[in-house]
N, C-alpha and C positions, 0 to 999 in steps of 0.2 A: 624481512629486514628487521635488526635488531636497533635499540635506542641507544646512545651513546652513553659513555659510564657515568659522563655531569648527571645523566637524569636521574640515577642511583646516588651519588657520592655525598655522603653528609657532611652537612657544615661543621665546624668543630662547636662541641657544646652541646651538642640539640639533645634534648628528653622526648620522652615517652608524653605523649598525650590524647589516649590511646579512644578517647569517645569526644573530644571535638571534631566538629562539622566544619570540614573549610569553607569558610565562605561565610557561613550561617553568624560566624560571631566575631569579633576580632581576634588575632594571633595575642595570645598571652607573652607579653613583654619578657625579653631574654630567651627567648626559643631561635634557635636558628634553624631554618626550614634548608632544605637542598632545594635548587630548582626545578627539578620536576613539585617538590611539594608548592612553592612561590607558583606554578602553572596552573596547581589542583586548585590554591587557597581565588586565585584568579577564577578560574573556571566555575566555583560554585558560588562567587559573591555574584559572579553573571546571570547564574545560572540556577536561584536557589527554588529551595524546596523539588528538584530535581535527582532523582538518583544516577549518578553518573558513571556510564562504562568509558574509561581510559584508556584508550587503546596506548601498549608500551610494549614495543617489537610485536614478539608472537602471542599474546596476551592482552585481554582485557584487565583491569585493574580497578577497585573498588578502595576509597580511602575513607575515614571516620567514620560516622554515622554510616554511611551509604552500605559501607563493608561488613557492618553489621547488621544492616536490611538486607543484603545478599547475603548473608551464612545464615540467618531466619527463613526465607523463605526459599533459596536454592538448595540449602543444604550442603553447606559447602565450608570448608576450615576461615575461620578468620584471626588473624598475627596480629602482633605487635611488628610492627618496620617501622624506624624511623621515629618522626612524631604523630605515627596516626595507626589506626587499626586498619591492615589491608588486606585483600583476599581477589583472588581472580578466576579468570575461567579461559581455557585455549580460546582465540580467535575463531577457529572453526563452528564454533558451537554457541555464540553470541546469540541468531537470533530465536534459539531455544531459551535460553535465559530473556533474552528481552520479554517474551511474550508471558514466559513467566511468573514475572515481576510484576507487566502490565495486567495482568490476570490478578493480580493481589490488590490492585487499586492504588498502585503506584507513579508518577509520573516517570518517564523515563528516558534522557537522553543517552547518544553515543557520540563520544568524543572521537576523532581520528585523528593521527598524526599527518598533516598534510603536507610533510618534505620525505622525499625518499633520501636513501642514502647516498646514491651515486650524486643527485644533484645539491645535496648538502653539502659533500664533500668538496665540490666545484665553488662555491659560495662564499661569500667573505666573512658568514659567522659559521665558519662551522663546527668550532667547539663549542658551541654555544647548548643549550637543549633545543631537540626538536620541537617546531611549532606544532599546537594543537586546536583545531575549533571542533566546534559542536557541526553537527554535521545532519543528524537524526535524533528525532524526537517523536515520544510517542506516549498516548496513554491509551483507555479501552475503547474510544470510537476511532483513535485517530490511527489503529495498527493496520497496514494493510499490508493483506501477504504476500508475502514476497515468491511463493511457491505454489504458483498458480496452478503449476502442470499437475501438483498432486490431488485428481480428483478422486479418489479414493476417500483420501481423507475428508474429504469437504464434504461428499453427501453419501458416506457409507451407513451413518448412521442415518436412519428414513425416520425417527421417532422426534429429531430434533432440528430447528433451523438458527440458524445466522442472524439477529440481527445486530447492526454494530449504527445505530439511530446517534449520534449526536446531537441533541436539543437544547436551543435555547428559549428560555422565558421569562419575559418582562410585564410589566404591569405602567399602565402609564395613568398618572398623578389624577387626580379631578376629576374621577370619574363613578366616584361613588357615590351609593345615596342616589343614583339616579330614578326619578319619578317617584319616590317614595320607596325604591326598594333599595338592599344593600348590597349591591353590586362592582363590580372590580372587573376594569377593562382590560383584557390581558391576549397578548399576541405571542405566538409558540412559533420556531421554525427547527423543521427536522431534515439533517441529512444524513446519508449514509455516505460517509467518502469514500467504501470499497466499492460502492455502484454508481456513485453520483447523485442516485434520487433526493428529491427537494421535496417537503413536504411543508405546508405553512397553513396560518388560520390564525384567527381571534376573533373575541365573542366576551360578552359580557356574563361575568360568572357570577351563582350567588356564594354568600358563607360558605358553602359546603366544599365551592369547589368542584364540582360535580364533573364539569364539562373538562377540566384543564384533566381529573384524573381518567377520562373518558381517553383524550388523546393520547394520555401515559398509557394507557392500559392495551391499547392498538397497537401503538409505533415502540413500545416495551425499548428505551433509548437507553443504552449501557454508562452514558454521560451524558449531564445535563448541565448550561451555563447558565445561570442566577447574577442579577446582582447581589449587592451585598445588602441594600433595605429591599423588603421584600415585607409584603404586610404578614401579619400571622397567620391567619389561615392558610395561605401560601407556602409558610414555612410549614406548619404544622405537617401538611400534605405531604413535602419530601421527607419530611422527618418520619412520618410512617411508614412511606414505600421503602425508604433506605433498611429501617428496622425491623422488617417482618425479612428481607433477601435472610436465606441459610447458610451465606459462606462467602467472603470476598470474590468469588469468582462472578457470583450472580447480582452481587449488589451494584446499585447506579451510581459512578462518579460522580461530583459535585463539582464543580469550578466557580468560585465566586471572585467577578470582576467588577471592577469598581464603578458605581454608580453613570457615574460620566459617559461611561459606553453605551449608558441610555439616553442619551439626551437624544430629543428627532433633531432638534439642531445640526448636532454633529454626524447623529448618525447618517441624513440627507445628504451632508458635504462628504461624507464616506462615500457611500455608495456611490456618488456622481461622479466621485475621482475614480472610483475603483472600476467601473461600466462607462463612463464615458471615453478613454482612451485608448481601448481596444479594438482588434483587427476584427474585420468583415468575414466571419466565416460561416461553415454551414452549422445551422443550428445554435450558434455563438449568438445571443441576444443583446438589445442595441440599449442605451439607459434610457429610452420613453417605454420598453417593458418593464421595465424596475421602478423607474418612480410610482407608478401608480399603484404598486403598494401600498396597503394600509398603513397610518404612521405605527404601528405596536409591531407589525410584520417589520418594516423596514427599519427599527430600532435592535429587533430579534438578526438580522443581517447583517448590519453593521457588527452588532459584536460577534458573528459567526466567522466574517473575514479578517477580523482582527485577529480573533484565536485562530485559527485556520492559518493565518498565516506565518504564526510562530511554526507550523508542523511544515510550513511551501507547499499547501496542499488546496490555496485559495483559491486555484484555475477553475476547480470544478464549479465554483458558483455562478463562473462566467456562464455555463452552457444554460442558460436558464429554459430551454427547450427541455429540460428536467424537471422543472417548477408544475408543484400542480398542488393546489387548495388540499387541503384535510379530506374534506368530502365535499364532491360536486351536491348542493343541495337535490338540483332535480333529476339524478342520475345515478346516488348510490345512497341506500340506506346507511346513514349516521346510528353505529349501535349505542347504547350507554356501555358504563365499566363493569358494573352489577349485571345488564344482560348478557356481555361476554362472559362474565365469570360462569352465572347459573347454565346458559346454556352449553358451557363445556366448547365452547369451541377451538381452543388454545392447549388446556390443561383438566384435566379430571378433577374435580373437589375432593377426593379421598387424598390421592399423595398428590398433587401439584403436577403432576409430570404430564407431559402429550400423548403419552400411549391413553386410549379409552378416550383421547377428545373427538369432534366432528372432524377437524382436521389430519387425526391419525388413520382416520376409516378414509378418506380421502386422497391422502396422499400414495402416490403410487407414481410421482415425477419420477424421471431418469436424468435431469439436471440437478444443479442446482440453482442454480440462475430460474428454471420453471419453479423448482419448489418454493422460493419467495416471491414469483407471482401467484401461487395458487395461497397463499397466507395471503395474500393480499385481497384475492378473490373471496377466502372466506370471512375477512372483517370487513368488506364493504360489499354487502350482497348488492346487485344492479336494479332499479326500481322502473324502469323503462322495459316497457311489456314488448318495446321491438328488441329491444340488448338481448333480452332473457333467450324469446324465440328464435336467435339469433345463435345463439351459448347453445342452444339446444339441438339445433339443426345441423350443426358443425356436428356436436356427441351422436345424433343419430345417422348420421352419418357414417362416421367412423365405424359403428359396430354392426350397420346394417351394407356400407356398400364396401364391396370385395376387391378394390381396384389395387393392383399391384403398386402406386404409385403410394398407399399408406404404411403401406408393411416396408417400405425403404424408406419412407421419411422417418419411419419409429425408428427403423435401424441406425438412421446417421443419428440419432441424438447420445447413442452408446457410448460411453467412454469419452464423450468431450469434456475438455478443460474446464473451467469457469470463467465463460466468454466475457460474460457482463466484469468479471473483478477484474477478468485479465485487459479487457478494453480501457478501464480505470487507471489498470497501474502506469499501461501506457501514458496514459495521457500526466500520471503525474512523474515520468520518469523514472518508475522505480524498477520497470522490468529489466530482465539479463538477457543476452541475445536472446538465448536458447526457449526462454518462455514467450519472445516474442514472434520467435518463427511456431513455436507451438499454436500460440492463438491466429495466426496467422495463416498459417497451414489447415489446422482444422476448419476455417472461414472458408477459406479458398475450395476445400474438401466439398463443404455443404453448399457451396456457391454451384460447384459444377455437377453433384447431382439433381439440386432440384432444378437446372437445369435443362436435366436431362428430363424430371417428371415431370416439367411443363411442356415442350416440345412435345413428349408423348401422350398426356395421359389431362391435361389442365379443362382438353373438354368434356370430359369424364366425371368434372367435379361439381357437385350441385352447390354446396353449400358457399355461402358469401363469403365468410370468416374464413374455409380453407381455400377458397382460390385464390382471395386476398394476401393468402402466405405462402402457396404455391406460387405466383406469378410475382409478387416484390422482393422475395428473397433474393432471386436470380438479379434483379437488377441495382439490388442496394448494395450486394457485392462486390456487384461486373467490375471491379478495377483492383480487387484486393493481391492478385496477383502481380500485380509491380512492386510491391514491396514482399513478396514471399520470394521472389525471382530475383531482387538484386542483392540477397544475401548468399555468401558462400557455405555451403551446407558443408562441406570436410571442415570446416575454419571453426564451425560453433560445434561440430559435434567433440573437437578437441579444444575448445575453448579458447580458440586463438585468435584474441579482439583485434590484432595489427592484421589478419587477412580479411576480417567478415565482409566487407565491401566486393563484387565480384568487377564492379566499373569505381574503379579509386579515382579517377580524373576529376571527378566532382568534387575533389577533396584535395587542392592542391597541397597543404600541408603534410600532409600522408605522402604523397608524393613526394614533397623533399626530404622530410627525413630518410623515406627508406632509401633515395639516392645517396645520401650522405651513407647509410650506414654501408650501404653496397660499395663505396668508397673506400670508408675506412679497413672493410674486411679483405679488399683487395691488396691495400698497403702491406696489410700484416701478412697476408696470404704470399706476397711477394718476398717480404723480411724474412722467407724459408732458407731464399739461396745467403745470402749473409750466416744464417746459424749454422749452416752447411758448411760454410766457410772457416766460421771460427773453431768450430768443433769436428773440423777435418774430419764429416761421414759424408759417404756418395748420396743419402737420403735424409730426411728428417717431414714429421709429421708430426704436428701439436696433439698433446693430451687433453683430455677437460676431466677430471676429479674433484667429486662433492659441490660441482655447479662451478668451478672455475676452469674457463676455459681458456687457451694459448696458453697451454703448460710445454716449458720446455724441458722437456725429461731428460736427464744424461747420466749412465751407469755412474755408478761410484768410482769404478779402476779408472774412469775421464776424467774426476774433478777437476787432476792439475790445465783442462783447457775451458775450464768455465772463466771468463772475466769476473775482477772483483766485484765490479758495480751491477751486477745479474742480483737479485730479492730472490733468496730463498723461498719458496711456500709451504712445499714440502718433503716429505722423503721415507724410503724404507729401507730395509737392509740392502737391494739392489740398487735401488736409482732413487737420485732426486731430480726435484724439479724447481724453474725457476720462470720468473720472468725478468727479459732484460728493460733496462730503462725506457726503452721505444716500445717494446710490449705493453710495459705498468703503462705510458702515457696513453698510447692509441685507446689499450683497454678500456683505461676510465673513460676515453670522449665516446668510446662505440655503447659504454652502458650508459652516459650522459642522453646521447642520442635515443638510444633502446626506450629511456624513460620519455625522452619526451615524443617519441612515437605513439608512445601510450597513449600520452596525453593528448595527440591531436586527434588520437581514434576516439578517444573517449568523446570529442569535441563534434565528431562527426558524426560518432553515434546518437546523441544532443539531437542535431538539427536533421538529423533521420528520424529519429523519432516526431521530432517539430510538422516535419513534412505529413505525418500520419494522422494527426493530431486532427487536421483538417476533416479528414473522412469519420472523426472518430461519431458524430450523428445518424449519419446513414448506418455505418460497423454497426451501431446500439440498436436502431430500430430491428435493423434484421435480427439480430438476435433477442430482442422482444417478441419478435413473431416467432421465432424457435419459442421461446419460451412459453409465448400463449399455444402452441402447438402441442409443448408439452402437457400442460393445465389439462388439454381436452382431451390427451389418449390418458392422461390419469381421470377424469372424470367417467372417459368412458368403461376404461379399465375399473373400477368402483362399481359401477350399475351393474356389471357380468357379475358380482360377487353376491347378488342379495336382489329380493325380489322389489324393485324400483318400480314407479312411472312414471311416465312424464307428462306434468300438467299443463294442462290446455287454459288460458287465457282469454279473459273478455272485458275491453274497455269498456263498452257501456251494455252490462247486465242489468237488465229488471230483473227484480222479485217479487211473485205476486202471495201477498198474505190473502189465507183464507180466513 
C-alpha cells in the first residue's frame, strides 16, 4: 500500500534544513513542514535520541540526523527532500538494516503506518496523512531474531557463541567504609531476552572492583544499565571495558537512567505491582519469590522492567523459574576475571579470539542452544564431587556403551532450529507462523522419538543424568502436538494468515468476516447476468489485472454499450476495462472486509500463541536436557581426540608424611 500524496506535498515556502533533528530541537521559525514531516518532527520529540525507520507505502524512510546515520553506516545515498536530509531502504529488507544499525551501538526503532488503505478510504479523515506509531524498538540486548528457522547461520560458525547479556548495575548509598575497609555494596542483574535466562548477585567490592569485573568478564553483556551517579571507580571500570572493544560491533552499550529508578522505595512498589497481579501458571512465579531479593538485586529489577518494557519484552521476567544467583556458593566454582583471562578459557592471549581457548578444544555441540550451556559449563566448573561423578558417568557412558538408543538421540539433535530463542520469541510474540510450526514440529519430532527410545531401550541405561533425559523429555512434551495439529500446513506453507486455523469456531470473528465476505462475492458473482445484459453477450467473466480484481473488459468496436457512469481503469488497443458503480462499491466493502479479516486472524493468532505461552516451562526444560545431552556427546566427542582420563575422587583422603 502506498501513502497518500498529503504525506509528500510541500507547504508553500518551506527550505532546506538539511542536518536538523526532528524532535531533537525546535522547528526554526518560518519553515513550513508538510505533514508527514509535522508526523516525523512528532515522532522524534517522543521518541529522541532514537534512529527512526518510517515506514512510507513500500519504503522505510530516514529524516535529518537519523538519515545521515543511515548513509554512514548502511551505506546508502542521502538527499536533500523537503526540509530534511532523507534516504531509505525497500521494506523487504528492513530487518537487515535494523540489525545493522543495532550492531553499530545505535538505538533503534520502527515506525509503522497503522491504517491500511482500504479502511482509510472508508473513514472520515481520509485525506488526512496516514497515522504512524512506533511499533518496534531495539538495541544490542534487546534484538531478538526473528529468523529462528535459519540455523545454519546461528551455529555454523563452531569458533564463536551468542551472547546478548543485558545487565544492570547499581550501587546502594551507605555502605562504604564498612569495618575499616573501602567497600561499595553493589547488586548486578543479567538477562538474556533471546533465552529468558536471569542471572543476579551482589557482594561488597573493594576499590578495584574486582568482583563486579569478575561477573563482566562471565556474563560478557553487550548492554549494560547504570544510573547516572555512579561512584568513580565504578565508572572508571566501564570506561575501560568500553575502551579496549576493537570496533562498535564488540563494544558494550551504556544506558544511563536516572537516579530514581534506584530508589528500593520505588523500586519494591515496582516489583510488587509488576509480580503481584499476574496469572497462576506453570513456572510463572508468585511476588513472595521476588521480594526476598536482596535490596541491590531488586533495585537492579526494577529498572530492568522499566527498560524492558519500553522494548514489550517485560513477560520474560515474570517466569522467574529462570532466576538463578551468579554462582551457587556450594556447588559451582566462582572463577576471578584475571583467572579466566590467563587460563584461556574464552579467548587465547595472543589475538583475543576463541580458537586455541579451553572452550574451542571443547566445543563439538550440534546445537546452539547446547553450545551456550557448555560456555556455561566451562565458566562455572561444578565443586560437588557427586555433580562431577555424575558429569562423568553420563560421558562414560556414551563412549563406552553401544546401545542403539544413543546414536539416534545424537541424530535427532542435527539440524534443529534454536529451540531455546524460538521458545522465547514465542512467548514474546514475535514469531511468524511458519517459525512457529518449525519449533513446534521439531519438538513434537524429538518428543515421539525418544519416545520411542524409552519404550525400547531406557533399561539399557545406566547412567542417572541419561535416563533423567531419556525418560522426561517424552513426558515434558506429551501435549506439544495440539498446537502442531491445529495449524493448517497448505495455509503457512503459502503464507495465508486468514486459513492457518484448521478448526476456526474458536474464533468467532474469523467466522463472520469470512461469512460476510462470502456474501459479498456472491452479490458480485450474481451482477454477471445484469453486465450480460447491458452489454448484449450470451457470457461474461471478470478480469483481475495488476491485483485488480472484477474488471469488466469490453472490446473497443462495444464502447457504444458501456454506460456513462462505468470508472475507466484501464485499456489497450483491444479492450478496455471498467468498473460499474455496484462493482467500485461492493469492491471497496469486500477489501474493507479482506482487511479486517486480517485483523481478526492477526487477533487469533495473539491468543493462540497466549494459549502456548502456558506450556512455555515445561517446552524450556525439555529442551535444557537436549541441550545438557548435547554438552555430554561434545564432551565425550573431545576425550576420542587426545589422550584424557578420568579422575577419580576422595572426600576424606589422608596423607601420610614421612
Amino acid at each position: 500500500m502506498s501513502t497518500k500524496t498529503t504525506d509528500e506535498k510541500p507547504s508553500k515556502g518551506s527550505k532546506h534544513s538539511s542536518t536538523s533533528i526532528p524532535g531533537n530541537k525546535k522547528p526554526t521559525t518560518g519553515i513550513k513542514y508538510t505533514p508527514l514531516e509535522q508526523q516525523v518532527v512528532a515522532l522524534k520529540a517522543k521518541h529522541p535520541n532514537t534512529v527512526l525507520f518510517i515506514e512510507c507505502g513500500y519504503k522505510y524512510r530516514f529524516f535529518g540526523e537519523d538519515a545521515e546515520i543511515a548513509a554512514k553506516v548502511l551505506k546508502i545515498t542521502c538527499n536533500p527532500d523537503h526540509n530534511f536530509m532523507t534516504a531509505s531502504i525497500p521494506t523487504h529488507r528492513l530487518f537487515v538494516h535494523v540489525k545493522r544499525l543495532v550492531s553499530a551501538g545505535y538505538k533503534v526503532g520502527v515506525v509503522k503506518q497503522t491504517e491500511t488503505a482500504a479502511l482509510k478510504a472508508a473513514s472520515d479523515n481520509k485525506s488526512s496523512v496516514f497515522t504512524r506509531h512506533l511499533t518496534d524498538l531495539y538495541t544490542k540486548s534487546t534484538l531478538i531474531e526473528k529468523d529462528v528457522l535459519d540455523h545454519e547461520e546461528t551455529i555454523s560458525d563452531n569458533s564463536t557463541i551468542s551472547s546478548q547479556y543485558l545487565m544492570c548495575v547499581c550501587e546502594l548509598p551507605g555502605q562504604e567504609k564498612v569495618k575499616g575497609k573501602n567497600l561499595m555494596h553493589i547488586g548486578l542483574v543479567a538477562v538474556q531476552p533471546a533465552t529468558g535466562e536471569v542471572i543476579y548477585d551482589c557482594f561488597d567490592d573493594n576499590i578495584t572492583r574486582s568482583r563486579l569485573e569478575t561477573g563482566i568478564t562471565h556474563l560478557q553483556p553487550v548492554e549494560v544499565i547504570l544510573p547516572v551517579t555512579l561512584s568513580k571507580p565504578t565508572k572508571d571500570l566501564f570506561q575501560h571495558l568500553t575502551s579496549i572493544s576493537f570496533s562498535d560491533d564488540d563494544r558494550m552499550r551504556i544506558e544511563n537512567l536516572n537516579d530514581d529508578k534506584f530508589v528500593y522505595q520505588t523500586a519494591f512498589e515496582n516489583i510488587t505491582t509488576f509480580y503481584g497481579d499476574q496469572e497462576t501458571t506453570d513456572g510463572v512465579c508468585h511476588l513472595q519469590e521476588v521480594i526476598r531479593l536482596p535490596p541491590a538485586v531488586t533495585c537492579c529489577l526494577s529498572a530492568l522492567i522499566d527498560y524492558l518494557s519500553e522494548f514489550k519484552l517485560q513477560r520474560i521476567l515474570k517466569v522467574t523459574s529462570c532466576f538463578k544467583p551468579f554462582s551457587l556458593e556450594s556447588s559451582y566454582l566462582k572463577l576471578p576475571a584475571k583467572t579466566v583471562q590467563n587460563l584461556e578459557l574464552f579467548q587465547n592471549l595472543t589475538t583475543r579470539q576463541t580458537k586455541g581457548s579451553l572452550f574451542w578444544v571443547l566445543d563439538h555441540t550440534t546445537t546452539s542452544f547446547g553450545k551456550r550451556l557448555l560456555h556455561s559449563w566451562v565458566s562455572h566448573p561444578l565443586l560437588k564431587i557427586r555433580d562431577i561423578e555424575e558429569r562423568q558417568e553420563a560421558i562414560g557412558e556414551l563412549l563406552s556403551n553401544h546401545c542403539e538408543c544413543f546414536s539416534a538421540m545424537k541424530a535427532s539433535l542435527v539440524k534443529l532450529p534454536d529451540l531455546e530463542k524460538g521458545l522465547v520469541t514465542i512467548v514474546y510474540k514475535k514469531c511468524t507462523p511458519l517459525e512457529f510450526i518449525s519449533i513446534s514440529n521439531s519438538l513434537q519430532k524429538i518428543s515421539e522419538e525418544y519416545h520411542i527410545q524409552k519404550n525400547m531401550f531406557l533399561k539399557d541405561v545406566k547412567s542417572q543424568m541419561l535416563k533423567e533425559i531419556v525418560n522426561e523429555i517424552p513426558e515434558l512434551l506429551g501435549d506439544i502436538g495440539v498446537f502442531s495439529n491445529a495449524l493448517n500446513l497448505e495455509a503457512l506453507k503459502s503464507n495465508n494468515k486468514t486459513n492457518l486455523f484448521v478448526n476456526e469456531t474458536q474464533f468467532p470473528d474469523i467466522v463472520e468476516q469470512k461469512s460476510a465476505i462470502k456474501g459479498i462475492r456472491k452479490e458480485i458473482d450474481e451482477y454477471r447476468k445484469t453486465i450480460q445484459q447491458i452489454l448484449k453477450v450470451p457470457s461474461f467473466t471478470y478480469s483481475s489485472v495488476s491485483g485488480v480484481e472484477f474488471l469488466i473488459e469490453v472490446k473497443n468496436d462495444l464502447m457504444s454499450r458501456v454506460p456513462q457512469d462505468w470508472i475507466k481503469i484501464s485499456s489497450t488497443k483491444a479492450v478496455s476495462r471498467f468498473h460499474s458503480p455496484f462493482i467500485e462499491e461492493k469492491y471497496k466493502l469486500l477489501n474493507q472486509r479482506n482487511e479486517q479479516l486480517e485483523m481478526a486472524c492477526n487477533s487469533a493468532w495473539t491468543e493462540f500463541l497466549n494459549s502456548f505461552q502456558v506450556k512455555y516451562q515445561p517446552y524450556k526444560k525439555a529442551v535444557h536436557l537436549l541441550a545438557t545431552l548435547d554438552c555430554l556427546f561434545s564432551l565425550a566427542k573431545a576425550t576420542q581426540n587426545g589422550d584424557y582420563v578420568r579422575y577419580r575422587y576422595f572426600a576424606n583422603l589422608s596423607i601420610l608424611l614421612l
